[in-house]
Each structure stands twice: as C-alpha cells, then as structure tokens.
N, C-alpha and C positions, 0 to 999 in steps of 0.2 A: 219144627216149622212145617206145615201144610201147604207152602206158597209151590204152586207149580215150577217154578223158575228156580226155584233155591231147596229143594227136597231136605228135610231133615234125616238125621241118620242118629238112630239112638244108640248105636252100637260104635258111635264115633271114640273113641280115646285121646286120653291127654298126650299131648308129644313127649320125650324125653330123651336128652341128651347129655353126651360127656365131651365136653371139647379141652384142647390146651396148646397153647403156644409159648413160642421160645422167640426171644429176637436181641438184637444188639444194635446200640446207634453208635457209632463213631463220627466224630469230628476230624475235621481235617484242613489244611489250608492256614495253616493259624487259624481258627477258630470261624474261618469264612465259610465252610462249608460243612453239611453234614449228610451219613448214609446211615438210613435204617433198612435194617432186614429184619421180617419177621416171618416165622414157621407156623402155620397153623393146621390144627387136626380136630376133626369136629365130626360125630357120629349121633346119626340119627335113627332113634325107635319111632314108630307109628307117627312121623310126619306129615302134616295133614294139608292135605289137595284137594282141588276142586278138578271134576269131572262131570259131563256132560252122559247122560244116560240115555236118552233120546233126543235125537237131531231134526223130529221133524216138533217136536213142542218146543227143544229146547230148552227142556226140564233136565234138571242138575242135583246134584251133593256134593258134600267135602266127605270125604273118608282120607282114611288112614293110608299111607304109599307102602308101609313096611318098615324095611331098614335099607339104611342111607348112608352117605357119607361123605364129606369135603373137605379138602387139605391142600394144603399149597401154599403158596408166597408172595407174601408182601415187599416192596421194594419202593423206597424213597429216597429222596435225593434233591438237596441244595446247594447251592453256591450263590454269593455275592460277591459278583464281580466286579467290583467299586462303582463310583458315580454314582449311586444310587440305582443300579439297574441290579436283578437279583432272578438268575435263572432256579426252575424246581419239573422234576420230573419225578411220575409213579406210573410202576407198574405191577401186576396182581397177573397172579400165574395160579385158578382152579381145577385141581382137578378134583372132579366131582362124579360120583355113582349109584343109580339106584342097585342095591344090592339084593334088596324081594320085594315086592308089587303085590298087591291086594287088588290092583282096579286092572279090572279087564276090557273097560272100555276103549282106553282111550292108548297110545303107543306110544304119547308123549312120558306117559307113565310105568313104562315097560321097563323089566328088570337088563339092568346094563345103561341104561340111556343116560347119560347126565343129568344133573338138577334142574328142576323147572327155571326157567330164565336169568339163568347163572351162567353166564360165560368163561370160558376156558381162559381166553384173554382179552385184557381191558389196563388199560390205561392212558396218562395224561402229561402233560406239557405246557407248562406254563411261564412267560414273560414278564416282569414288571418294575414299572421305572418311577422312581420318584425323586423328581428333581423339583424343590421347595414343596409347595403347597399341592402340588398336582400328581396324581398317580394314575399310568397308563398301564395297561395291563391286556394280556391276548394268554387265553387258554385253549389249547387242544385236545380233543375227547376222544378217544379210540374206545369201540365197543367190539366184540366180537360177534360170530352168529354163535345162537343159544338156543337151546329148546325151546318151545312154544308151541300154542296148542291152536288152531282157530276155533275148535268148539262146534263146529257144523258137520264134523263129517267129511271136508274136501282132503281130508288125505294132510293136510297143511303142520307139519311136525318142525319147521326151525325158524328161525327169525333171522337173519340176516344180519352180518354187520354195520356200522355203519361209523362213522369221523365228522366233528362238526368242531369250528370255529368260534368262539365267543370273545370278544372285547370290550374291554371297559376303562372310561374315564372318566375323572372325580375333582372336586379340587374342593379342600378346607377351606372355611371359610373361617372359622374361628376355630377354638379347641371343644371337642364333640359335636362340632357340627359340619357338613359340608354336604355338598349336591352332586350327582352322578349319574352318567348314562351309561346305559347297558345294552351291547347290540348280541344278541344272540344267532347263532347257525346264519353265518355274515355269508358265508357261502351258498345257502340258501341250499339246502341239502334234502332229499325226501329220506324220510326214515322215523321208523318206526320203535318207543323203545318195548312197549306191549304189543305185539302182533293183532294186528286188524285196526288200533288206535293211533291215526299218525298224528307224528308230533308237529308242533308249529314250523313252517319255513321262517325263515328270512323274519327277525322281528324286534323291535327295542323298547325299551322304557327309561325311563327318567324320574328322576324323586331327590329327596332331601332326606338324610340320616342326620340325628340327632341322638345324642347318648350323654348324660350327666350323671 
C-alpha cells in the first residue's frame, strides 16, 4: 500500500502460533448447576500490530511485535435456582506479555508490556427469569484497564476500566417467534472499549426474532 495513512511494509511476516489448553466442567446440585475451568497457554511469533510512525501526518504500518504470549484462566458458572430464575457468572484471569519488540515507536508496543487491549481482568454476571412466555434478564460487564495506544503522540498508553449494566425483556409469541427489548449501559456509563472511540450511553432497541 502507498496510502499515506496505512504505509505498507513488505518485510511484514505471517503470524505464528502454538497454543493449548486443559479444562474440566463439573456438575453439581443434582444436575442444577455447573463449573467450568479452563487453562490456557498461547505463544506468539511475529504478531502483527499497527503503529503510528509520524504523528504529525499520521502515517502508519502494521509490522510484526516479535514474540509474545497469553495464558491464564477461564472460569464459568451456573445454577438454576428453581422458579425459573437461573443465576450464571464468568470470569477470565490474562496474563499476557510482549516478550521482544520490533517497533520502536510506539511504548504500547515495548518489550514487558502486556498485549494490546487484552485485559488482565474481565468478567460478567448475569440474571434470568422466565416465568411462562416471558424472559427478563440483567447482565453485568466488568472490563479491566488494558493497554492502548492514542496514536498521536500524547504519551496516552492504557485505557481504563470500566462496568456497564444491560437488560432485556421478551415474551414468545408463538414457537420461533417472539418480540424483545433491549436496554443497554441502563446506567448510563462513559466508557471507552477502543481508546479515543467512546462507546454509546444510555441506549435501547426493540425487534421481532423469528427462527423456523
């Protein structure tokens, strides 16, 4: 590419990686609840990034990070606690490392730093009830702060955590069909999940799902 904004790199290389994990689900409760854990180990050769090479054009490339690496643990969890109400909770524990660096521009990309907008910790919470036709449901979203880049120059290296609220209710109308509203970040929350791109506030929609 010639495009000033997007610089090609012919020296760019294919990513390559070895990953593997291990996990076990057990049941529990008489058969009402369940717990997954799973281990993961993932290694990266010449993973490829995007960097900013001058900050007053604004001109860019993806090159290659070096070697890399991510592992850590997955964590899930159910129960149904009769009446039709059914608690579920995940959490995810990264730990993540650049190990060598090719790019000298930028310190989001520096050898030791974590993975580009991978958080350390993230997970969720979630509620739902269905009693006949109708299902009420409330999710909770924990994000952690993670690396990120602004891309300008202002020194801007982490993205902030952040927690949002989502709700939804539905009710069939027939079999495969039924209508539903969906209120998102009900709390009305400022937050960012790409650094410099904020996400919507406070906002809902409505529709009709159909499946035959």
């Amino acid at each position: 590419s010639q495009s000033p904004y997007f610089r090609g790199n012919p020296d760019l290389k294919p990513e390559k990686s070895i990953s593997f994990d291990a996990g076990l689900e057990q049941h529990f409760g008489s058969g009402l609840g369940v717990l997954e854990l799973t281990y993961f180990d993932n290694r990266f050769r010449d993973q490829i990034g995007f960097a900013t090479t001058n900050y007053q054009t604004y001109e860019g490339t993806f090159f290659n990070i070096g070697k890399s690496r991510g592992r850590g643990l997955e964590t899930a969890v159910r129960r149904n606690l009769g009446r039709a109400i059914e608690i579920g909770g995940a959490y995810t524990f990264l730990d993540s490392r650049i190990l060598e660096s090719a790019n000298p521009f930028d310190p989001a990309f520096a050898k030791g730093q974590q993975l580009f907008r991978r958080p350390r910790h993230s997970g969720s919470l979630d509620l739902l009830w269905q009693p006949g036709r109708w299902t009420l449901g409330a999710t909770g979203i924990l994000t952690g702060s993670r690396v990120d880049s602004d891309f300008a120059g202002l020194g801007i290296s982490h993205n902030p955590g952040y927690g949002i609220l989502n709700l939804l209710v539905s009710y069939r109308i027939s079999e495969g069909i039924c209508v539903f509203a969906l209120a998102n970040n009900v709390l009305n929350d400022s937050y960012m999940e790409v650094l410099g791109y904020p996400a919507l506030r406070a906002h809902f929609r409505i529709g009709i799902r159909a499946g035959f």
